[in-house]
C-alpha positions in Angstrom: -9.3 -20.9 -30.9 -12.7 -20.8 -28.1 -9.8 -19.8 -25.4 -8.1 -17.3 -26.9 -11.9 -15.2 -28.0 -11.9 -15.2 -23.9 -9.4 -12.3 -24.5 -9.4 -9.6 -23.3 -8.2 -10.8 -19.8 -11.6 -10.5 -16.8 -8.4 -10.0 -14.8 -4.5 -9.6 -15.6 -3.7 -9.7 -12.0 -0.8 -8.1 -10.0 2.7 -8.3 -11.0 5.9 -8.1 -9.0 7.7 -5.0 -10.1 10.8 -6.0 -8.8 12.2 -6.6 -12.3 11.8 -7.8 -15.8 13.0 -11.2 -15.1 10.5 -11.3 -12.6 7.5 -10.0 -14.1 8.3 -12.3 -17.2 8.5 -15.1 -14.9 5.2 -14.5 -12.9 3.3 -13.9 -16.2 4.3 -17.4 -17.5 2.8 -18.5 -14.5 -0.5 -16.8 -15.0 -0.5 -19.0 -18.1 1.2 -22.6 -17.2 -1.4 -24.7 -18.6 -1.5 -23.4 -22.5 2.5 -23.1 -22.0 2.6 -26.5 -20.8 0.7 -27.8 -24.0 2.2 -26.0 -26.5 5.7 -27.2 -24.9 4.7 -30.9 -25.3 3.3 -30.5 -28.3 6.4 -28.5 -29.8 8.2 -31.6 -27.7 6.3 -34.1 -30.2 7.0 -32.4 -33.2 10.7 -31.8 -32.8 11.0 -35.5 -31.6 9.4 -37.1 -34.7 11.6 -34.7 -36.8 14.8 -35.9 -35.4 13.5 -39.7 -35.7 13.1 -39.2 -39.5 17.0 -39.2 -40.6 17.5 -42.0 -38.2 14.2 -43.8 -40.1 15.6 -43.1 -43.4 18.9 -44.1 -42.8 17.5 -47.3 -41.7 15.5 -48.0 -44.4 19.0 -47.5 -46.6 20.4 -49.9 -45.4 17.2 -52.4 -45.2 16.9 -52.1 -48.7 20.5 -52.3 -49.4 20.8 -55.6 -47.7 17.3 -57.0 -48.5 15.8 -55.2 -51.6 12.2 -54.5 -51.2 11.2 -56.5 -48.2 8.9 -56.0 -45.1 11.5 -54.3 -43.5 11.4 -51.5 -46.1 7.8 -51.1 -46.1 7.5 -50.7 -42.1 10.1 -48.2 -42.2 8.1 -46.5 -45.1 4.9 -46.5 -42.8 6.8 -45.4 -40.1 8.3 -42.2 -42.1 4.7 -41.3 -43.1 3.7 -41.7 -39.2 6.2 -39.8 -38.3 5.4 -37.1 -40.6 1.6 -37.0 -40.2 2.3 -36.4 -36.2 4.7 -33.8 -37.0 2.3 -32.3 -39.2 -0.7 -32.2 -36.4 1.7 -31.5 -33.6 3.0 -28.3 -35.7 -0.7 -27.4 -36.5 -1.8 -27.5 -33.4 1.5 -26.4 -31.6 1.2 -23.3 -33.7 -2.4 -22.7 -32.4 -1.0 -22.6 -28.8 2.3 -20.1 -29.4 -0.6 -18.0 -30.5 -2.6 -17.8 -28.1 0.7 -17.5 -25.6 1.6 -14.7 -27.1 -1.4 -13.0 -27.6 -2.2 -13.5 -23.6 0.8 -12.5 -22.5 0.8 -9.6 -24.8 -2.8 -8.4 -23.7 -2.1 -8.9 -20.2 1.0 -6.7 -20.1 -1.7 -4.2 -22.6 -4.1 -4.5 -19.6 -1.8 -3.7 -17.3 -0.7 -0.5 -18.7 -3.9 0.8 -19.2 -5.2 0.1 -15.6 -2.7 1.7 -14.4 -2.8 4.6 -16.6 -6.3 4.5 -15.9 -5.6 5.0 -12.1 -2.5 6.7 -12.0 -4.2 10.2 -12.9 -2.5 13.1 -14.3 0.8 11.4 -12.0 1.3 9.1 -15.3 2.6 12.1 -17.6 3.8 14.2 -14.9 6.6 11.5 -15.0 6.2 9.7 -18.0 6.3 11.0 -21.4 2.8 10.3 -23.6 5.3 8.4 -26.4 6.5 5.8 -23.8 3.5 5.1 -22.3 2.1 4.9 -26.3 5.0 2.6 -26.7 4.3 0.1 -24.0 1.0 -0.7 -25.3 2.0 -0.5 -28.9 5.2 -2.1 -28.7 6.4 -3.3 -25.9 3.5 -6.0 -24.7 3.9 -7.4 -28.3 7.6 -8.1 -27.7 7.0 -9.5 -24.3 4.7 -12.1 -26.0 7.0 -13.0 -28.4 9.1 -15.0 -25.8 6.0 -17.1 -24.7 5.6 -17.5 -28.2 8.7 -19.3 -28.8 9.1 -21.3 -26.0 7.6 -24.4 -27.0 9.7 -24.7 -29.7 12.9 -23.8 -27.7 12.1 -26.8 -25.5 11.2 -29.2 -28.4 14.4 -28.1 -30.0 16.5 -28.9 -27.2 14.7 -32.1 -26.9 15.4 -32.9 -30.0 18.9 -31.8 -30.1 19.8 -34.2 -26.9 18.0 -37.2 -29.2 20.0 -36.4 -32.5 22.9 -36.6 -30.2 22.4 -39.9 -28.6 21.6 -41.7 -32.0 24.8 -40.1 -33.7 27.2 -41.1 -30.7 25.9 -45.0 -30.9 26.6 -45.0 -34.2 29.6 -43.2 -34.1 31.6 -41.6 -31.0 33.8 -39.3 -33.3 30.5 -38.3 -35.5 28.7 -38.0 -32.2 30.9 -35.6 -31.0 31.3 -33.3 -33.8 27.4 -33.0 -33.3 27.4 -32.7 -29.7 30.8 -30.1 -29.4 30.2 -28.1 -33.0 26.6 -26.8 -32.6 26.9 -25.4 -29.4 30.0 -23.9 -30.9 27.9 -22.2 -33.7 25.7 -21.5 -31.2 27.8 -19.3 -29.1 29.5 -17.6 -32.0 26.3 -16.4 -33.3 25.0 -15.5 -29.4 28.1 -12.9 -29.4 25.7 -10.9 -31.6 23.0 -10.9 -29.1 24.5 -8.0 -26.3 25.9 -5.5 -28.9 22.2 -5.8 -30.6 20.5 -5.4 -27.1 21.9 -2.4 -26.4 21.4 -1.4 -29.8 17.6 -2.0 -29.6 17.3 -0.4 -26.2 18.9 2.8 -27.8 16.1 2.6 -31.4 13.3 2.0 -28.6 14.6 5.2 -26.2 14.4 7.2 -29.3 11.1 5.9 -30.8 9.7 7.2 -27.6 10.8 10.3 -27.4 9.7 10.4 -31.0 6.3 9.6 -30.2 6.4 11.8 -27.5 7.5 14.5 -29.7 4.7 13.8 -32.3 2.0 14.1 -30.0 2.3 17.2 -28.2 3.3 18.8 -31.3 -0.2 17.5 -32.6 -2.1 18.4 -29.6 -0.7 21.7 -29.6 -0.9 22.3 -33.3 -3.5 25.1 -33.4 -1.7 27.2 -31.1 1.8 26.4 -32.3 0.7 27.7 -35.5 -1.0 31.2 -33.8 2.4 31.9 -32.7 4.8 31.0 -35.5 6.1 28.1 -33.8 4.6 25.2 -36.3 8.4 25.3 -38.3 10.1 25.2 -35.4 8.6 21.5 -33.9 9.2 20.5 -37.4 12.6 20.9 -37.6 12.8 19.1 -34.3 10.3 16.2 -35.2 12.6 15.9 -38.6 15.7 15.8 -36.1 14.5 13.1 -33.9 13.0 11.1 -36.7 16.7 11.0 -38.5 18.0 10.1 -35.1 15.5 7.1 -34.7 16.1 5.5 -38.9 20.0 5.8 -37.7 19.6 3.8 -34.8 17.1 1.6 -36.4 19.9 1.0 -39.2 22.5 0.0 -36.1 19.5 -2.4 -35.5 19.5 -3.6 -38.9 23.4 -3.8 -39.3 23.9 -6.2 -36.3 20.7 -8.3 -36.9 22.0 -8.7 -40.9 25.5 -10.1 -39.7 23.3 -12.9 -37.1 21.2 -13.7 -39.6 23.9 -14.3 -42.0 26.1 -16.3 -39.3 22.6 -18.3 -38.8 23.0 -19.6 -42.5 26.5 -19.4 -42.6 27.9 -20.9 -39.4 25.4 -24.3 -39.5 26.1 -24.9 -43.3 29.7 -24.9 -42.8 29.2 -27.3 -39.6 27.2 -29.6 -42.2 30.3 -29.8 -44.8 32.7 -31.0 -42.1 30.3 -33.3 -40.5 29.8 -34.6 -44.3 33.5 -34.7 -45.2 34.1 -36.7 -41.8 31.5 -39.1 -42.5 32.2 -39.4 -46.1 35.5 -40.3 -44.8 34.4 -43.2 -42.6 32.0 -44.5 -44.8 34.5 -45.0 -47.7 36.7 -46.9 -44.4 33.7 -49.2 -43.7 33.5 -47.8 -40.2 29.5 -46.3 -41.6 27.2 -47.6 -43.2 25.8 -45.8 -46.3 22.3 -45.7 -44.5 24.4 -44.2 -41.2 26.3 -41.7 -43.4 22.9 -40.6 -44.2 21.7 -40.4 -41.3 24.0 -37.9 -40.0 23.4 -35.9 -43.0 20.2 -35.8 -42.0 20.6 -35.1 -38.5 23.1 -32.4 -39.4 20.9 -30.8 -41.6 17.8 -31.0 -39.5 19.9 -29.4 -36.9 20.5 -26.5 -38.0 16.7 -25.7 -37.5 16.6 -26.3 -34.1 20.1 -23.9 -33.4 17.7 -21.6 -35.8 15.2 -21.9 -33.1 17.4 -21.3 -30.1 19.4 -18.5 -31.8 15.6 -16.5 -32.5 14.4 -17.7 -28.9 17.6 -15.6 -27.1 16.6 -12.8 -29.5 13.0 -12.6 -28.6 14.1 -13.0 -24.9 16.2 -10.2 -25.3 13.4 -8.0 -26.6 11.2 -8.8 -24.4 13.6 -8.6 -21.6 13.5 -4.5 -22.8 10.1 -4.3 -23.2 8.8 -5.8 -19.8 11.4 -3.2 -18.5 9.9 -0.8 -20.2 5.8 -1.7 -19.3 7.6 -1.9 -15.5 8.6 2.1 -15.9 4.6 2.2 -16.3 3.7 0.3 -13.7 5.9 1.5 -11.5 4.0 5.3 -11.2 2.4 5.6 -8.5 -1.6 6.9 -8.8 -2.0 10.3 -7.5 -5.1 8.7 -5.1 -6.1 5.0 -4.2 -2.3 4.0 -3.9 -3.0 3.0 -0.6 -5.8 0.9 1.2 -8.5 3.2 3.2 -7.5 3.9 6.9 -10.6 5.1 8.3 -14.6 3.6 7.7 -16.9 5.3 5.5 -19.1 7.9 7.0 -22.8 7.6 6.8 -24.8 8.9 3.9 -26.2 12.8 3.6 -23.2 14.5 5.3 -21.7 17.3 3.9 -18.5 17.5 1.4 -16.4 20.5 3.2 -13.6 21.9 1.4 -11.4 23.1 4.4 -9.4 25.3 2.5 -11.7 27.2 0.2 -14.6 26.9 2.9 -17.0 25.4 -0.2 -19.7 23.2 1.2 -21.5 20.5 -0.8 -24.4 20.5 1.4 -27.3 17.3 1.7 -30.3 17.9 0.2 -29.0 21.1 -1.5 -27.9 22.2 -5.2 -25.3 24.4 -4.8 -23.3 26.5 -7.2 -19.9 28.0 -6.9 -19.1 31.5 -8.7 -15.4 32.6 -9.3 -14.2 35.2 -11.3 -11.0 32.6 -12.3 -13.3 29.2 -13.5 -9.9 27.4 -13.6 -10.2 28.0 -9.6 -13.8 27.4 -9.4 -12.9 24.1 -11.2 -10.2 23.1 -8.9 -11.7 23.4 -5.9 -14.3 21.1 -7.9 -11.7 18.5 -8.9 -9.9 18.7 -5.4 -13.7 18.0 -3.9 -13.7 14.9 -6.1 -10.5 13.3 -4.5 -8.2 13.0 -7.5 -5.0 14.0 -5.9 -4.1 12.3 -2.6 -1.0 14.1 -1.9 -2.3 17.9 -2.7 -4.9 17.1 0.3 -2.1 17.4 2.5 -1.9 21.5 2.1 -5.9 21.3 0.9 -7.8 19.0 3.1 -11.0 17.6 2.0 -13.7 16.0 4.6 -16.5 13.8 3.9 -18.8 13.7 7.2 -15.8 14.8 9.3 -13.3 11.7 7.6 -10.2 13.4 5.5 -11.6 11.9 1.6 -7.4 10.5 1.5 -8.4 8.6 4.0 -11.1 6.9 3.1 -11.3 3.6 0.3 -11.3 5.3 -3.2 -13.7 3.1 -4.8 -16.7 3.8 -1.9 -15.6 7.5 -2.7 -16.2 6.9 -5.9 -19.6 5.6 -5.7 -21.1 8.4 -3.5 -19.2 11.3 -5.1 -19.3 11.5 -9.0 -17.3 14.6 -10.7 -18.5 15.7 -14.3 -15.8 18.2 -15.9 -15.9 20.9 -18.5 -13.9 19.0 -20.7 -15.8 15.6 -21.2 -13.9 12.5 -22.9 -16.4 10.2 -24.5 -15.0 6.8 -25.7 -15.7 4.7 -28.6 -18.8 2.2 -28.5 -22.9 2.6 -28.0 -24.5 5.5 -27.2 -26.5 3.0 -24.8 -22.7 1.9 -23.2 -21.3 5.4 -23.3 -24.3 6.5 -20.9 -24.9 3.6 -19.3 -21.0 3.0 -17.4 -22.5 0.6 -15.1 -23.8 -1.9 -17.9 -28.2 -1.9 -16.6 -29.4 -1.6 -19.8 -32.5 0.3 -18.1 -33.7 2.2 -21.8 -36.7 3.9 -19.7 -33.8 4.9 -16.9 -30.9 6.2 -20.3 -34.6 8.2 -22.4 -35.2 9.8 -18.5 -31.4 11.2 -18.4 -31.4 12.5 -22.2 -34.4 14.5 -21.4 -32.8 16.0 -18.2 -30.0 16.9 -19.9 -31.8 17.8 -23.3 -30.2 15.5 -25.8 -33.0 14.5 -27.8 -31.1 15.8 -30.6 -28.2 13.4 -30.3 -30.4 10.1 -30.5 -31.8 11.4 -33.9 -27.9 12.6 -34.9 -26.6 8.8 -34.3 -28.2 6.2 -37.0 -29.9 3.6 -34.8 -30.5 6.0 -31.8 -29.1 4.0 -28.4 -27.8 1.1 -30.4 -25.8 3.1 -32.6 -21.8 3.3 -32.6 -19.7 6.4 -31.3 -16.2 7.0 -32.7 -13.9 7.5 -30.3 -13.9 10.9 -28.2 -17.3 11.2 -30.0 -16.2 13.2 -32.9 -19.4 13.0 -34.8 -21.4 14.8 -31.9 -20.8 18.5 -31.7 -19.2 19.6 -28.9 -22.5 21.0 -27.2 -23.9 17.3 -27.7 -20.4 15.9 -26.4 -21.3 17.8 -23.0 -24.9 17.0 -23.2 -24.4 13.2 -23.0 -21.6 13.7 -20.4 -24.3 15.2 -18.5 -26.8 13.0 -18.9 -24.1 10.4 -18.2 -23.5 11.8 -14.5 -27.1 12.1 -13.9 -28.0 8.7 -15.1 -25.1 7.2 -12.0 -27.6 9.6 -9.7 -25.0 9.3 -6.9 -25.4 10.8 -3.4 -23.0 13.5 -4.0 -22.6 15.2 -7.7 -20.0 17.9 -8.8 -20.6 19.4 -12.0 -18.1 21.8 -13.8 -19.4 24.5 -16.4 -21.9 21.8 -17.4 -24.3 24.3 -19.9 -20.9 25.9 -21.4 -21.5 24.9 -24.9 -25.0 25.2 -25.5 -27.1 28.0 -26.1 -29.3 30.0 -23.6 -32.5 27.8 -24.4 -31.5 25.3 -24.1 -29.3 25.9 -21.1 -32.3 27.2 -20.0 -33.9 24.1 -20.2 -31.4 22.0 -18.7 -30.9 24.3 -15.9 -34.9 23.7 -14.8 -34.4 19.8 -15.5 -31.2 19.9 -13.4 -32.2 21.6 -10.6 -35.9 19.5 -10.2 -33.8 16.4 -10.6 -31.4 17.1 -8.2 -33.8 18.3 -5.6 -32.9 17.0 -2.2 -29.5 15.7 -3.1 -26.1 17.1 -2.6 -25.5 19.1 -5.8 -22.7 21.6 -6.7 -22.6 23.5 -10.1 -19.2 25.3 -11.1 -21.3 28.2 -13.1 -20.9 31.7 -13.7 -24.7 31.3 -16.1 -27.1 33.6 -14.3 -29.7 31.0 -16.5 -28.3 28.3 -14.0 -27.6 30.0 -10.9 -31.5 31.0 -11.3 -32.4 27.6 -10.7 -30.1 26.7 -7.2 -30.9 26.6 -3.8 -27.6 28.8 -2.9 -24.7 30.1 -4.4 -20.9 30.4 -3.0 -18.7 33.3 -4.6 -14.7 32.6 -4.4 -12.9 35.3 -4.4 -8.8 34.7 -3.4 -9.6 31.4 -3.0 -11.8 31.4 -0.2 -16.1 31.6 -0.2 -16.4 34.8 1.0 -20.0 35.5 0.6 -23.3 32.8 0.4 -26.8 33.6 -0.6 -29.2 33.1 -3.5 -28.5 34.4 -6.8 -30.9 37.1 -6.2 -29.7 37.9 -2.9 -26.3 38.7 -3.7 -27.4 40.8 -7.0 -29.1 42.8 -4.5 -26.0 43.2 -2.2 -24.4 46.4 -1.8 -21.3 45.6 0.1 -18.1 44.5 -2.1 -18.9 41.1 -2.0 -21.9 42.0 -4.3 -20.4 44.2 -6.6 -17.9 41.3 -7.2 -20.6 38.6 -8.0 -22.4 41.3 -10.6 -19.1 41.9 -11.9 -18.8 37.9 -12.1 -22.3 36.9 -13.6 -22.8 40.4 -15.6 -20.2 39.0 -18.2 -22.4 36.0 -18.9 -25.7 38.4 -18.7 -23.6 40.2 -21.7 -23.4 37.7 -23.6 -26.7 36.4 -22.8 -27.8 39.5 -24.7 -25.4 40.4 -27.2 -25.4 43.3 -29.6 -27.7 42.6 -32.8 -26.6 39.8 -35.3 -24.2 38.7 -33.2 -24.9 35.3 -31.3 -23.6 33.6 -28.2 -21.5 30.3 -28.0 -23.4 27.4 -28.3 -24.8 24.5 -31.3 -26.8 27.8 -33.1 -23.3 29.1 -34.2 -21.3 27.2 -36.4 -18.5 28.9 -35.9 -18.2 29.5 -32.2 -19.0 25.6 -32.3 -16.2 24.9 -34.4 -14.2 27.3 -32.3 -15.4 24.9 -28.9 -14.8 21.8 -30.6 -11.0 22.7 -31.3 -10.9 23.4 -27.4 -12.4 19.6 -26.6 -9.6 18.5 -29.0 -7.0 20.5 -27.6 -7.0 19.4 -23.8 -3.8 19.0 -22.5 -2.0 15.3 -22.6 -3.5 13.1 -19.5 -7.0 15.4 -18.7 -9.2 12.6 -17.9 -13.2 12.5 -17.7 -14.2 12.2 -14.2 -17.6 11.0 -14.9 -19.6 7.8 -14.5 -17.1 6.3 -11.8 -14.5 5.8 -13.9 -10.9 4.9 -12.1 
């Protein structure tokens, strides 16, 4: 299958978000030509199916009248014709419901995740984690399934309207005992359908909130346990789980009485239609070959209601789950939701933040000192653009133009953010620095020596070539920020933000990488979110926050040697961090040199709230 190794999707396009009906609609669009295919191919299978009891009955009667002629050996050739066409059509039929359902169920996949990927921390601010878990592992898989059956649906009522014609030319009253009592079965076993809707929509609202309910008790587990609280999420995570098997065994009750009306209902249809015809071939009204033959067609047709019955299902379930992957879709990003307004200003001009009165000035590395780093780090974030609609009470200017303004993706390229928190992803140490694909191994050696993570080639087996597990749990978490730096310095964009970028590494290090940093960054726009005297050593000035607002700028030097207020603020700021630059004796700072502070930092990385995002290497 060549086309379906194309997968994932270069593009899964836009969908209406009107509604389900809608998006299922435009997806089968996207993918008319392998539907189209795998509809005449199911067409072809299902039609030579329905010729064989009309072959056989044939052939009956041929033999009856003739014995072994040439009439009885064309219609034997013509039975193995028609069954070696089946067979390929079904072969390669099969190949093409695949692949349906596995594009329509990576597209809707796709979907999700760009727009989780854009939507920022807006995605769980209205969202739980579970459904947006659920979409991705459920719900796309479900709409898929209806793509999946719809070649045979078609072929089925092809085949259906043929069985039909053939039974009403031999017989009118046979003919319309087909024709009137399948759609009766039909019907009777589509009354099942609604009540087990609702019942699935009501298992799949309570597997998400499960799901929901498992993760944040996970991510939280550390501290849920510090304050006695562990038992308590248990009990509820035991509650919701006994909620989700009852409505799972609602599920099962009503799909147990339509499967048993799908065996049930048909084979009763066949003993009438087989008394009736009995009947009229004992009158002489049938041949023996014809009585046969609407055996066969009755028992052939009961696959094809089979089919139809399983095809309303499947449209049922993935009715829900495109409702559900629309829910998703539906959030609106917290910035890029609408085109830029104004052009792009020209390059080297300042980044103002009008509120806080921080300046990420050209040609300058910067570092801003708050006694709060979650503020520090705000104003940081807020610098970076990653909430349109907070700009409204905290404007942000690049060159003058309001950053909400302006097209996200050009933002993007000249202003790169690098948080405390970095989130590496699974794949090549090579891919994981290198976000924009150059493959320049002179360029990715130059970045791990600024950022001094010559230690992390030799840790991963096959240095740049070697695999990363996801979040990059076999790097320590000093190594995790190490590469994250080296990451953002390897984009080398006109405008850098880095937040507490040294925090988990020890002062030699940092040491190092605060000299690498600052030479590197030399005549670019620059700001470091530090409080490390070893850092703020390095930069050209530094801003101290205080209330939210800069209220004093100078070198580090310069505003140690203040005497106002303002100064006696900033030693009380960076003397914390030139205490623990010296600690007491046998007792070491935070970094990769203690084992169990690094433990301590890694449980941090692991902890970060549901949604934090790494805002490095241009990543939506």
């Amino acid at each position: 299958m060549e086309r379906v190794r194309s997968l994932p999707l270069t593009d899964p396009g836009t969908p209406p978000l009107t509604g389900p009906v809608a998006y299922l609609a435009w997806q089968a669009r996207r993918q008319w030509g392998i539907l189209t295919v795998g509809a005449l191919l199911g067409v072809l299978m299902f039609s030579c199916q329905a010729a064989l009891p009309y072959v056989t009955g044939h052939a009956i009667d041929s033999g009856l009248a003739h014995g072994f002629g040439a009439d009885l050996w064309r219609s034997a050739a013509m039975l193995l014709g028609l069954g070696v066409v089946s067979a390929t059509a079904g072969a390669v039929g099969h190949r093409y419901d695949v692949e349906n359902w596995l594009r329509a169920s990576f597209a809707a996949s796709q979907l999700v995740g760009r727009r989780v990927s854009h939507s920022g921390h807006t995605i769980t601010a209205e969202l739980p984690t579970g459904e947006v878990v659920s979409a991705v592992a459920n719900d796309a898989l479900r709409i898929g399934e209806i793509y999946h059956t719809s070649a045979r649906f078609i072929g089925s009522i092809v085949a259906y309207g043929i069985a039909a014609f053939v039974m009403l030319r031999t017989s009118v009253s046979l003919g319309l005992i087909v024709l009137l009592g399948l759609p009766t079965v039909a019907v009777c076993i589509a009354a099942l359908v609604k009540p087990l809707q609702r019942r699935q929509a009501a298992q799949r609202e309570a597997s998400g909130r499960l799901t929901t309910l498992g993760s944040d008790t996970v991510s939280g587990l550390r501290i849920l346990r510090g304050i006695g609280g562990e038992g308590v999420f248990t009990a509820r995570y035991r509650e919701q789980s006994q909620l989700v098997r009852r409505k799972g065994e609602d599920v099962a009750v009503t799909q147990s009485w339509l499967d048993a009306l799908q065996v049930l209902l048909p084979g009763a249809f066949v003993v009438v239609l087989i008394w009736y015809g009995a009947h009229l071939a004992v009158a002489g009204e049938i041949t023996p070959g014809q009585l046969v033959q609407a055996y066969g067609f009755a028992a052939f047709l009961s696959w094809p209601v089979q089919q139809m019955t399983y095809t309303v299902q499947s449209a049922t379930r993935a009715h829900v789950g495109a409702s559900k992957v629309l829910n998703v879709l539906r959030v609106v990003p917290a910035t890029g939701a609408r085109p830029g307004t104004r052009p792009m200003p020209p390059a080297h001009v300042p980044l103002v933040d009008e509120v806080s009165g921080t300046v990420v000035t050209p040609g300058r590395v910067s570092a801003l000192v708050c006694v709060d780093p979650d503020a520090s780090a705000a104003v940081a974030t807020r610098m970076a653009r990653f909430d349109d609609a907070a700009e409204a009470d905290t404007p942000v200017r690049l060159g003058g133009e309001l950053l909400a303004e302006l097209d996200k993706l050009a933002v993007r390229e000249r202003v790169v953010l690098a948080e405390a928190t970095p989130q590496l992803f699974s794949g090549t140490l090579a891919s994981e620095l290198d976000v924009h694909g150059t493959r320049d191994a002179e360029r990715l050696l130059h970045a791990i020596t600024l950022a001094d993570a010559h230690d992390v080639l030799d840790s991963v087996p096959d240095g740049l070539d070697g695999e990363l597990p996801e979040k990059g749990r076999s790097l320590s978490g000093g190594q995790r920020q190490r590469v994250a730096l080296a990451r953002a310095l390897l984009l080398d964009p006109e405008i850098l933000l880095l937040v507490e970028p040294t925090s988990a590494v020890d002062a030699h290090t940092e040491a190092r990488i605060a000299a690498r940093l600052a030479e590197a960054r030399r005549g670019r726009a620059t700001l470091v979110v530090t409080a490390s005297p070893l850092v703020l050593d390095h930069v050209d000035e530094v801003q101290l926050l205080v209330d939210g607002r800069v209220v004093a700028t100078g070198t580090h030097a310069g505003l140690l040697a203040r005497t106002d207020a303002h100064g006696a603020a900033y030693r009380r700021v960076v003397g914390r961090d030139l205490d623990e630059m010296t600690p007491p004796h046998g007792v070491a700072r935070v970094g990769d040199d203690d084992p169990i502070a690094e433990e301590a930092f890694d449980e941090l990385l692991q902890d970060e709230p549901a949604g934090a995002r790494d805002r490095t290497g241009g990543r939506p």
